[in-house]
Structure formats: C-alpha cells, structure tokens
FIKOLZA-1660 file (N, C-alpha, C; in steps of 0.1 Angstrom, whole numbers, plus 5000, padded with zeros to 4 digits):
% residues 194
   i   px   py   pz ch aa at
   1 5077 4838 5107  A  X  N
   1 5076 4848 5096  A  X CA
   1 5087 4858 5099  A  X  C
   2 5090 4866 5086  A  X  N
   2 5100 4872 5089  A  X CA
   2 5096 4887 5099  A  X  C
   3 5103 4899 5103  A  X  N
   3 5098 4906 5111  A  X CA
   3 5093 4918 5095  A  X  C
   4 5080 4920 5093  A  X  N
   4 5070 4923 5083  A  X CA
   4 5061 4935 5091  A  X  C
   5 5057 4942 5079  A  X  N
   5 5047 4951 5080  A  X CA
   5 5041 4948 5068  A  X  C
   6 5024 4952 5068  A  X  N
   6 5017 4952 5060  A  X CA
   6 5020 4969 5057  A  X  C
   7 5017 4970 5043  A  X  N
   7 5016 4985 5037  A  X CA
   7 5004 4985 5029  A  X  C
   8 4993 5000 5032  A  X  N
   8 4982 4999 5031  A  X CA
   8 4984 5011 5023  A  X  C
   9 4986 5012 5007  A  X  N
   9 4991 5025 5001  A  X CA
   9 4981 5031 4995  A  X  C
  10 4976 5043 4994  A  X  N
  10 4970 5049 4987  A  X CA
  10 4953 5045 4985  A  X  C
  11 4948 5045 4997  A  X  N
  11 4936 5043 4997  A  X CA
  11 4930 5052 5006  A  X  C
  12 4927 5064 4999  A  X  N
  12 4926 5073 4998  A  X CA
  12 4912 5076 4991  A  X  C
  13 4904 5088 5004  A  X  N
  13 4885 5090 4994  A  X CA
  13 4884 5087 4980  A  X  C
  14 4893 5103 4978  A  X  N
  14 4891 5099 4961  A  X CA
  14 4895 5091 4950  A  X  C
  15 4910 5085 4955  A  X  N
  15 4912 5072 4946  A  X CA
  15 4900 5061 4951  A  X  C
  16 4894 5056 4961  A  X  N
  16 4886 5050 4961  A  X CA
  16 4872 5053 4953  A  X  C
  17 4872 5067 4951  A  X  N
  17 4860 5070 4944  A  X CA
  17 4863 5065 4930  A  X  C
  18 4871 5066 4921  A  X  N
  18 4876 5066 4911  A  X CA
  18 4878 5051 4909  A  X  C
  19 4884 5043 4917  A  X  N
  19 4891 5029 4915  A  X CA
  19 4879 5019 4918  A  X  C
  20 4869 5016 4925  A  X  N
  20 4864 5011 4935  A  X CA
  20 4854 5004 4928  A  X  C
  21 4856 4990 4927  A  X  N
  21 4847 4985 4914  A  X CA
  21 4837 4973 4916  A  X  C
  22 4831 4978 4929  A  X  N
  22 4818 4971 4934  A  X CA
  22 4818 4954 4940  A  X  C
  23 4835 4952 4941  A  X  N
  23 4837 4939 4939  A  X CA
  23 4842 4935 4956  A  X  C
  24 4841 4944 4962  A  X  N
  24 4840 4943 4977  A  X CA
  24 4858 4945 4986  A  X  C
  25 4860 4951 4974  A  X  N
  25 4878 4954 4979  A  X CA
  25 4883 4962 4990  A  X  C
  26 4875 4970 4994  A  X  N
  26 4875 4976 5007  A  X CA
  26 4872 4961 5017  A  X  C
  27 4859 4955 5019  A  X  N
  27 4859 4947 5025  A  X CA
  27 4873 4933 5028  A  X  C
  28 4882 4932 5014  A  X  N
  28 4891 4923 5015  A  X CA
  28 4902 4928 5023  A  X  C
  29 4904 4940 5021  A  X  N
  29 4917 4947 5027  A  X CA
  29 4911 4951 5038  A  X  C
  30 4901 4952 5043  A  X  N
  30 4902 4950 5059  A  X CA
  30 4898 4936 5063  A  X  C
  31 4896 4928 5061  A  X  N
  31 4903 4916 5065  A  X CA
  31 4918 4914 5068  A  X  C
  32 4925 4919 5056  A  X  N
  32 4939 4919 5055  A  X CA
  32 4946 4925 5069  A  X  C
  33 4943 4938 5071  A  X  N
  33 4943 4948 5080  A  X CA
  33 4941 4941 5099  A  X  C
  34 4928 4936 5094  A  X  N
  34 4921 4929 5113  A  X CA
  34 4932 4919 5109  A  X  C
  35 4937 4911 5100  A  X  N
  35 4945 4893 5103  A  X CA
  35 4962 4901 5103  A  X  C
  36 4961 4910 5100  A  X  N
  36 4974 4912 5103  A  X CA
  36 4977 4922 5118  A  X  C
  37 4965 4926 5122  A  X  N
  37 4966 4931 5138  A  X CA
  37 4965 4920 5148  A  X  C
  38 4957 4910 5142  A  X  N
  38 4956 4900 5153  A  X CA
  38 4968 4890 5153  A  X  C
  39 4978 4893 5142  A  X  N
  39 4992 4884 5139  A  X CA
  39 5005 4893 5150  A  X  C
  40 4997 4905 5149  A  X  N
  40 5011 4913 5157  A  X CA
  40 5016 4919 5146  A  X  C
  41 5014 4924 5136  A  X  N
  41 5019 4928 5123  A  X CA
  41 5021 4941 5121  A  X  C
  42 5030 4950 5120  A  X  N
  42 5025 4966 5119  A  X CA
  42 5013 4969 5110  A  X  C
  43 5009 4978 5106  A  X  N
  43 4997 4981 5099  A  X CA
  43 5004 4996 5096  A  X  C
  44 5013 5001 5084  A  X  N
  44 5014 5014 5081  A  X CA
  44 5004 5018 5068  A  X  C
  45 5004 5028 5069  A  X  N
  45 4996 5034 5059  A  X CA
  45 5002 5044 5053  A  X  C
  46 5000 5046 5036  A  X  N
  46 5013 5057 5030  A  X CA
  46 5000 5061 5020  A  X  C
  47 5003 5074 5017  A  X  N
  47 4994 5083 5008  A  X CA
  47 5001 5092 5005  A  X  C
  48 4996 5098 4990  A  X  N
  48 5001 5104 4982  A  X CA
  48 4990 5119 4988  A  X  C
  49 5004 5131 4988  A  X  N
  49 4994 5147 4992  A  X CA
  49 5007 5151 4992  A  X  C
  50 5004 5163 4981  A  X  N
  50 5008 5172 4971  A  X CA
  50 5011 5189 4982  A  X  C
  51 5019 5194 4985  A  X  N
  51 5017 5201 4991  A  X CA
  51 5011 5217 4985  A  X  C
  52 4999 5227 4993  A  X  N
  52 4995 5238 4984  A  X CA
  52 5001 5247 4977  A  X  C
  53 5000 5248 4965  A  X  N
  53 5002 5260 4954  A  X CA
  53 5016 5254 4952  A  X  C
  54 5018 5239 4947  A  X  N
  54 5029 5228 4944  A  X CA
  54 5036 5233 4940  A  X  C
  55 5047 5236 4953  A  X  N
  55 5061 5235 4949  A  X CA
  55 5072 5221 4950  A  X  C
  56 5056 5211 4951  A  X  N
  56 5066 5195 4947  A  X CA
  56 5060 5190 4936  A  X  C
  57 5058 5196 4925  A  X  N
  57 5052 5193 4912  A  X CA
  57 5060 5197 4901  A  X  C
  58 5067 5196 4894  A  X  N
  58 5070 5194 4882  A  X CA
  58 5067 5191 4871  A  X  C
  59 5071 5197 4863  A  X  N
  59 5060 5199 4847  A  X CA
  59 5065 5186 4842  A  X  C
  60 5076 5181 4844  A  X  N
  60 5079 5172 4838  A  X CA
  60 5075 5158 4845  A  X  C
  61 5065 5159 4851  A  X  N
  61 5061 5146 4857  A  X CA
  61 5048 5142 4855  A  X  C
  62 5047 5132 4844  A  X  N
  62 5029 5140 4838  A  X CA
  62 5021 5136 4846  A  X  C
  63 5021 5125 4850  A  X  N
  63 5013 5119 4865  A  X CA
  63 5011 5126 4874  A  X  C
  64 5018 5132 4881  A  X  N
  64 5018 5141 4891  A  X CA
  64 5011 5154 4889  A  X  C
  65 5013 5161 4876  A  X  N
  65 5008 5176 4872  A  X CA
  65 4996 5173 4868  A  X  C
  66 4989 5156 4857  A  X  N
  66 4977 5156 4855  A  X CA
  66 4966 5156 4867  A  X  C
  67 4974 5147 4881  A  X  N
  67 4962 5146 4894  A  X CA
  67 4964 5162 4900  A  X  C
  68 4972 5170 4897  A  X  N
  68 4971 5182 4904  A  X CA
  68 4960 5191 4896  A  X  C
  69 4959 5191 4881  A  X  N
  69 4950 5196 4874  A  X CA
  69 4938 5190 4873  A  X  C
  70 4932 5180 4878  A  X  N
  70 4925 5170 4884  A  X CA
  70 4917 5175 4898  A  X  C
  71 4927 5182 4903  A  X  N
  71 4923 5189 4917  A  X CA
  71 4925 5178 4928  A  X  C
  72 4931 5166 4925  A  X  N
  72 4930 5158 4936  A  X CA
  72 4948 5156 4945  A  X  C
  73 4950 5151 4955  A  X  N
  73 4960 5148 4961  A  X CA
  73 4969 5164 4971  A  X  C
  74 4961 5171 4973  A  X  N
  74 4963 5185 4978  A  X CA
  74 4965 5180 4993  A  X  C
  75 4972 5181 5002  A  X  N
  75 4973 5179 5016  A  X CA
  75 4960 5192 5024  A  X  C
  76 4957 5178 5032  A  X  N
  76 4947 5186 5040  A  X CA
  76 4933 5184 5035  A  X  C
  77 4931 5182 5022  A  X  N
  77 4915 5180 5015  A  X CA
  77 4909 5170 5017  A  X  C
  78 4897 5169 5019  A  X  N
  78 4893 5158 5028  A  X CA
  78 4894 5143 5017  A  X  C
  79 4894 5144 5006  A  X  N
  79 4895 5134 4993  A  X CA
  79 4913 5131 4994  A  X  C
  80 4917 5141 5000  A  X  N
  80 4933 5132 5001  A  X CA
  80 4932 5125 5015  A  X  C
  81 4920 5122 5023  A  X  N
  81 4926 5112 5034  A  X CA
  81 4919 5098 5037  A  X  C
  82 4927 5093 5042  A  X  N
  82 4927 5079 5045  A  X CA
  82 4910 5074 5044  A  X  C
  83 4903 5061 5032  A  X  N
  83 4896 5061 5035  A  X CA
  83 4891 5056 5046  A  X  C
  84 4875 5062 5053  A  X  N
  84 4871 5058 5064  A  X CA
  84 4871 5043 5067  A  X  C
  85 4867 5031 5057  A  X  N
  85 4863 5019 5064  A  X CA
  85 4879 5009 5061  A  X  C
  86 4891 5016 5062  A  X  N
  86 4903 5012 5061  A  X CA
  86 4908 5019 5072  A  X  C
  87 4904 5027 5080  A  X  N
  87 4910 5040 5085  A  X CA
  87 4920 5037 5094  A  X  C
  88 4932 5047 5099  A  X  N
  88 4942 5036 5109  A  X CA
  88 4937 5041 5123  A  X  C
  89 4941 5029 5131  A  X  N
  89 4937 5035 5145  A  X CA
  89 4948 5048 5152  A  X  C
  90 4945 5048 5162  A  X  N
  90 4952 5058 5169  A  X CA
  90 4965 5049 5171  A  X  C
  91 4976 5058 5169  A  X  N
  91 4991 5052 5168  A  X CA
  91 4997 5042 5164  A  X  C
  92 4985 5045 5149  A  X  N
  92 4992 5034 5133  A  X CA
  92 5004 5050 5131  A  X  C
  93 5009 5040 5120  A  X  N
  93 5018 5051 5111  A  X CA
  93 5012 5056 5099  A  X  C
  94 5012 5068 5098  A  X  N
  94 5008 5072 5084  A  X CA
  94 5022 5080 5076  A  X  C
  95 5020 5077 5065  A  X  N
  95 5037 5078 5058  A  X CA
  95 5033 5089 5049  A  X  C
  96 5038 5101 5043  A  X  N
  96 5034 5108 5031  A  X CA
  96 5044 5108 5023  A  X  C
  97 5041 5103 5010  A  X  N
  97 5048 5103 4999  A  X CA
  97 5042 5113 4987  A  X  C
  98 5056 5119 4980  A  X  N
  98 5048 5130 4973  A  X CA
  98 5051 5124 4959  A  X  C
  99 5051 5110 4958  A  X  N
  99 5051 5103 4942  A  X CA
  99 5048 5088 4942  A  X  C
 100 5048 5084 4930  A  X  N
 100 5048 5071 4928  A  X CA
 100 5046 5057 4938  A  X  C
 101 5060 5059 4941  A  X  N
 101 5067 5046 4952  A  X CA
 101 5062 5052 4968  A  X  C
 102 5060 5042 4974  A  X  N
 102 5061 5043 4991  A  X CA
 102 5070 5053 4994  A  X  C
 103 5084 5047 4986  A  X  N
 103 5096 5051 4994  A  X CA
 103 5099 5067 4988  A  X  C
 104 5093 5070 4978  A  X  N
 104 5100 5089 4971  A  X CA
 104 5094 5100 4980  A  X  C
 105 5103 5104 4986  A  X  N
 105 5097 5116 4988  A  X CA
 105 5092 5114 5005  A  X  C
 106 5094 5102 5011  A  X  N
 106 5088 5098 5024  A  X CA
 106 5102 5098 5031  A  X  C
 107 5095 5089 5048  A  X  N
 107 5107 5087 5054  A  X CA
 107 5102 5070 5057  A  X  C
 108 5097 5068 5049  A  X  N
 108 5091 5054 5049  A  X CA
 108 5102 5040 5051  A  X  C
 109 5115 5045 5041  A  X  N
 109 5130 5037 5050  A  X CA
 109 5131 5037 5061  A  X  C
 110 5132 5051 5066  A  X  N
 110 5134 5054 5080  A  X CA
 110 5128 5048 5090  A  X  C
 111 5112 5048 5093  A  X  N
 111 5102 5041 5095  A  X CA
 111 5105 5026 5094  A  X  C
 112 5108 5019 5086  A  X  N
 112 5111 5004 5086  A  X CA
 112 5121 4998 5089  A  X  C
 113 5134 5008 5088  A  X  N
 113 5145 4998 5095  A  X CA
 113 5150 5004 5109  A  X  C
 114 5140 5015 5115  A  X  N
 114 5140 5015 5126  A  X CA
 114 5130 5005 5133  A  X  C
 115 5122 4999 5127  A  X  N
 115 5117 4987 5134  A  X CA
 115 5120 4978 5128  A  X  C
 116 5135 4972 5126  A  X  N
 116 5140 4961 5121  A  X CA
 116 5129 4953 5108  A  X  C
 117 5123 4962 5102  A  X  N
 117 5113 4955 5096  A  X CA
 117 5122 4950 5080  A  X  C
 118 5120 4938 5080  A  X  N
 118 5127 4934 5068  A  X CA
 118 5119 4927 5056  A  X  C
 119 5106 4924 5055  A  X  N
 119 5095 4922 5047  A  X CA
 119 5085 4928 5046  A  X  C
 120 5079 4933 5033  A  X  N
 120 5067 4939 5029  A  X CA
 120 5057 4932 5024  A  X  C
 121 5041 4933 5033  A  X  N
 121 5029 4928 5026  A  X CA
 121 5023 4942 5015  A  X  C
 122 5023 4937 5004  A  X  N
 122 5017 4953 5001  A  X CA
 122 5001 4953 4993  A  X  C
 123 4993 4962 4998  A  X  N
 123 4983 4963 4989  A  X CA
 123 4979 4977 4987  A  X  C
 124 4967 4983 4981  A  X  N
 124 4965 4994 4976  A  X CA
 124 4960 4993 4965  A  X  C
 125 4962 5009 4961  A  X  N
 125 4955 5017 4946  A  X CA
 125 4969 5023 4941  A  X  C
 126 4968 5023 4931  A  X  N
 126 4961 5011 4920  A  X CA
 126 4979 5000 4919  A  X  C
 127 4972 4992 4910  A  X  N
 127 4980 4981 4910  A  X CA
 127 4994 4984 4903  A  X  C
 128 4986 4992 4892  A  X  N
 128 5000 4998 4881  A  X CA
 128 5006 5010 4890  A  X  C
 129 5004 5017 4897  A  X  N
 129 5013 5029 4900  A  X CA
 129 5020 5028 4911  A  X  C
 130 5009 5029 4924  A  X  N
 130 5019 5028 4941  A  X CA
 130 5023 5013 4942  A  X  C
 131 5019 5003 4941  A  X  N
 131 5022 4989 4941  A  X CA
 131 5033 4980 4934  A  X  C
 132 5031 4984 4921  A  X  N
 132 5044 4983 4910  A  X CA
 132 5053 4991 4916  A  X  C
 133 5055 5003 4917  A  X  N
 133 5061 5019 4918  A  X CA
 133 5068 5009 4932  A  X  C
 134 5062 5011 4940  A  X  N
 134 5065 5003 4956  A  X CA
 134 5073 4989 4955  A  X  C
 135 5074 4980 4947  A  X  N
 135 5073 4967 4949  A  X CA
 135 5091 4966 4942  A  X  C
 136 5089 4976 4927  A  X  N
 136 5103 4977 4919  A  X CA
 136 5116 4982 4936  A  X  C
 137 5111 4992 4940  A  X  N
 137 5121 5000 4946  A  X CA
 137 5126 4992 4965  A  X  C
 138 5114 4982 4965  A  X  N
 138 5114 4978 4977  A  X CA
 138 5127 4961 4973  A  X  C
 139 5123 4961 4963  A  X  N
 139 5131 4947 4959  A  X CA
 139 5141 4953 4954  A  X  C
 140 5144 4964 4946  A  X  N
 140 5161 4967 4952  A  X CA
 140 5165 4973 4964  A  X  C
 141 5159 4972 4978  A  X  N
 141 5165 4977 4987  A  X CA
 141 5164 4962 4999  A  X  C
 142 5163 4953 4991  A  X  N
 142 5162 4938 4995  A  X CA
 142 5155 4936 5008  A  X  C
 143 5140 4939 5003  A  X  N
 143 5126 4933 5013  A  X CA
 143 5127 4922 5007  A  X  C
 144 5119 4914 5014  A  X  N
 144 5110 4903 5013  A  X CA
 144 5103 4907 5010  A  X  C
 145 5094 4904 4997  A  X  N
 145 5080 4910 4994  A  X CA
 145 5063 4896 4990  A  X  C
 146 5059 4903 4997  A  X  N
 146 5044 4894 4994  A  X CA
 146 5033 4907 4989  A  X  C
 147 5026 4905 4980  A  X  N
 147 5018 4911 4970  A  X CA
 147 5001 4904 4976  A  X  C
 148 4994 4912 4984  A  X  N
 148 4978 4906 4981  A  X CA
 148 4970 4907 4971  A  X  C
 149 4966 4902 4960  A  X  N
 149 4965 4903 4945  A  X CA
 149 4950 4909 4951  A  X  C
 150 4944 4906 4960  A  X  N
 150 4927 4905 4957  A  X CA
 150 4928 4921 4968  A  X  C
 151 4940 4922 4971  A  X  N
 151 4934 4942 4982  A  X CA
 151 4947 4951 4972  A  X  C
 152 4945 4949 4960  A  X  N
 152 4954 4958 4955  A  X CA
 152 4944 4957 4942  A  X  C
 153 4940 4970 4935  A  X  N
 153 4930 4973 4930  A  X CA
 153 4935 4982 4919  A  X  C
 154 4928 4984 4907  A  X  N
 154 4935 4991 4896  A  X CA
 154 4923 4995 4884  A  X  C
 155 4925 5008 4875  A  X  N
 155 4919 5011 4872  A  X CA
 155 4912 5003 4859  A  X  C
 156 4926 5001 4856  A  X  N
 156 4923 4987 4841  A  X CA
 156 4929 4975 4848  A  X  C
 157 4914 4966 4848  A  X  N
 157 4918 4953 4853  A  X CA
 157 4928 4944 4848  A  X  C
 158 4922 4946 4831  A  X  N
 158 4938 4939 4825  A  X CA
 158 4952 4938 4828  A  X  C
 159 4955 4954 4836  A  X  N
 159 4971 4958 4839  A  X CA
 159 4971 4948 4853  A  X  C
 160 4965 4953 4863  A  X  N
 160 4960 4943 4872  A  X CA
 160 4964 4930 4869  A  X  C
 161 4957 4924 4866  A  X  N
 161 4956 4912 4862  A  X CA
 161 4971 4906 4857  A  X  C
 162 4977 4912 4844  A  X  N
 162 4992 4914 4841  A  X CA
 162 5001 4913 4849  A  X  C
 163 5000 4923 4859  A  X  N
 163 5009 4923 4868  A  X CA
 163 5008 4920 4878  A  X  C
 164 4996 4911 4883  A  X  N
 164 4998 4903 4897  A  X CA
 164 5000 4887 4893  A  X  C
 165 4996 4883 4880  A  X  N
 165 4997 4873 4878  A  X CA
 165 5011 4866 4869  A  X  C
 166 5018 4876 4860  A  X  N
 166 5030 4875 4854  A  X CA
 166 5040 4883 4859  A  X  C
 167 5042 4896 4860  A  X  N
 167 5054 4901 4865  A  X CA
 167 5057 4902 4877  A  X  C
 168 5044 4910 4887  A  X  N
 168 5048 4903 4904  A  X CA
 168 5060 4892 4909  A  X  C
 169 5053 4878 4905  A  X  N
 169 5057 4867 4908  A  X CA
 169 5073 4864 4907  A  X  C
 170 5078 4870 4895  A  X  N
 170 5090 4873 4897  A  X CA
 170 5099 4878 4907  A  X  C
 171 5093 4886 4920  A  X  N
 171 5100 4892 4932  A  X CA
 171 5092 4891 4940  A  X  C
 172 5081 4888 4940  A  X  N
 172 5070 4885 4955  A  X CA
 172 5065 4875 4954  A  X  C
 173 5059 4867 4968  A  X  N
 173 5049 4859 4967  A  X CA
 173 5034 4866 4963  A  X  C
 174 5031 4862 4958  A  X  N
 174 5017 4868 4952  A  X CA
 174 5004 4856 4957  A  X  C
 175 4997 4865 4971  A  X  N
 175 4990 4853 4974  A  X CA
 175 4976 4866 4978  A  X  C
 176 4966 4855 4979  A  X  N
 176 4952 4861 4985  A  X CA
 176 4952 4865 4997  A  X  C
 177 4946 4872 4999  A  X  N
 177 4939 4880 5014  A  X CA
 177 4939 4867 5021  A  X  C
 178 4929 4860 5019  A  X  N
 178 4925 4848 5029  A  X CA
 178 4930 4837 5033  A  X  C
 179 4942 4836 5022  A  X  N
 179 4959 4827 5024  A  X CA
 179 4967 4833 5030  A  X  C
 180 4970 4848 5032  A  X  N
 180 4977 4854 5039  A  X CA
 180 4975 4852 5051  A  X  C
 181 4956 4853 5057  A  X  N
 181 4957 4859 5068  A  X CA
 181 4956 4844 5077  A  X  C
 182 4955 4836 5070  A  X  N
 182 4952 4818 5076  A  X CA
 182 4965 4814 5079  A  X  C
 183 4977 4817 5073  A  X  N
 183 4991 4817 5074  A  X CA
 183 4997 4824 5086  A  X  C
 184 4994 4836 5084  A  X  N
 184 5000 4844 5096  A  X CA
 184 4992 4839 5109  A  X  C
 185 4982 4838 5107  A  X  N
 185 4974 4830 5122  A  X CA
 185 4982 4817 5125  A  X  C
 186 4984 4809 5115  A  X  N
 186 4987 4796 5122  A  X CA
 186 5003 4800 5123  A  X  C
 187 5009 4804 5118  A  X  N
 187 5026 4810 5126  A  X CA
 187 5025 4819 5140  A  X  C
 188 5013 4825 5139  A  X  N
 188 5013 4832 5153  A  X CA
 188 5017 4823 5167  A  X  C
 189 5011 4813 5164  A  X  N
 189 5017 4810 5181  A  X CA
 189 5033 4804 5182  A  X  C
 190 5035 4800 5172  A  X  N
 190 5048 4794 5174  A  X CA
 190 5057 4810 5174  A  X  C
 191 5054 4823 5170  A  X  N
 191 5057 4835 5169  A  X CA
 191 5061 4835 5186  A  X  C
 192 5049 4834 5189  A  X  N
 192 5049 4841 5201  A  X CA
 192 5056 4831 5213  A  X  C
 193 5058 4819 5209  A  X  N
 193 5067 4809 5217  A  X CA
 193 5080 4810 5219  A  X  C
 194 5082 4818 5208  A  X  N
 194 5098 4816 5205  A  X CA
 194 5108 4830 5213  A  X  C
% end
C-alpha cells in the first residue's frame, strides 16, 4: 500500500449528536480506526473549533456563521471535542481546521508531507461538507484517495448516498470499512517484509 493515513474528520459530541442515525456508525469507524492501527496506519484526527468571540467567522460564510449562531464548534466546549468512543489515543494527531476542508485553515499539509504520507483513507461527518470539502481539495493536491462509504455519515442520506456512490468514485476508491480493513491486514505482512 501506498504510505497512507486514515483521516477521522469531524466526529465531534455535537455533530454526532445531530448526525448519528442509530445504524451503528460509531461502531464501523472504530473498526476502521483498530484495522488501521493494527496495519501500522497513522490514525489523524481533524475537527472543526471556531475560535471565542469569532474573529475567524465571516458574515459571508453562511455555514460557518449559521453553526456559530447554533452555538456549536467554539474551541474548548466540551460538544467541540473528539467523540469519546472514537477518541484518539495519547500521541495521535489532532488537526484543527477552522472550515470546510481538512486542509483550510489547518496545518494538516504540513502534518502529511512531513510523514511522506501520500494517500488518504477518509471518513467522518457529514458526507456533504468535511468529506466532499476534504476529498475535492486533497485530489487537487494529488493524494491517492479511498473514501469508507459505511464511516462517513451525513445528515440527508440521499446526499450521502449521491455522493459515495456516483461522484466519489470519480477520484477515490469508494470501499467498505470491512474491505478496507481485510485488505490492509492481508498487505500487512508483505508491508512489513519489505
């Protein structure tokens, strides 16, 4: 495999309160999470937090100004952090982005091509915003991208559904949690041979 990180975006208390649709998605993406620590895989984690009395908010950004009038994504509030049964261990990376994409506003580049990392697994909340937002900006900075359709979660399934199944495929492989993690296991040893 190529030299990859998994990206765990935006799974976060309150988006999981809001997104979380009884269908056991926390449970898939930690799957994703344990098969890709037991592959040797990085495990980063990137979240959206707004800094207090936003002076990284813009009126002209409706997304951004509606979750601040919303009261959510405030750095430091316990609903902006990582949720607990995804949580990263001690000296994972956690990335802060103050928009959309992984990459706006982070040092999330920095972080990846200082570990030669040249492919992205991505999953998260929701499918239409950090995922898409993430997926457009990472395929013009020429990753390799793989998409886990079943740990990337969204508020209208239809969009979901849309865009893991028709536009994704276009620039990622678009595969399951449990095709990922059966793949990266059986490349592991010849990984580790070489």
């Amino acid at each position: 495999m190529p030299n990859s990180a998994l990206l765990v975006m935006d799974v976060q208390r309150d988006i999981v309160a809001m997104a979380d649709d009884g269908s056991g998605y926390l449970t898939r993406l930690r799957r994703a999470i344990d098969g890709a620590r037991a592959a040797d895989i990085p495990v980063i984690y990137v979240v959206i937090a707004l800094r207090r009395g936003t002076p990284d908010v813009s009126p002209h950004n409706r997304a951004v100004t509606s979750a601040v009038q919303a009261g959510l994504f405030t750095e430091g509030d316990p609903g902006t952090g990582i949720h607990d049964d995804v949580a990263p261990r001690q000296g994972d990376i956690v990335v802060t982005k103050r928009r959309g994409s992984a990459f706006s506003g982070s040092d999330l580049d920095l972080v990846l091509r200082t570990r030669g990392i040249d492919s992205l697994v991505l999953t998260g909340i929701a499918t239409s915003a950090v995922v898409l937002y993430t997926l457009c900006q990472a395929n013009d900075l020429d990753f390799g991208l793989t998409v886990l359709h079943d740990a990337c979660l969204d508020l209208d399934p239809e969009a979901h559904s849309f865009l893991t199944e028709k536009l994704f495929p276009q620039w990622a492989d678009v595969v399951a949690v449990e095709d990922w993690v059966k793949a990266v296991a059986a490349d592991q040893p010849r990984s580790r041979a070489s």
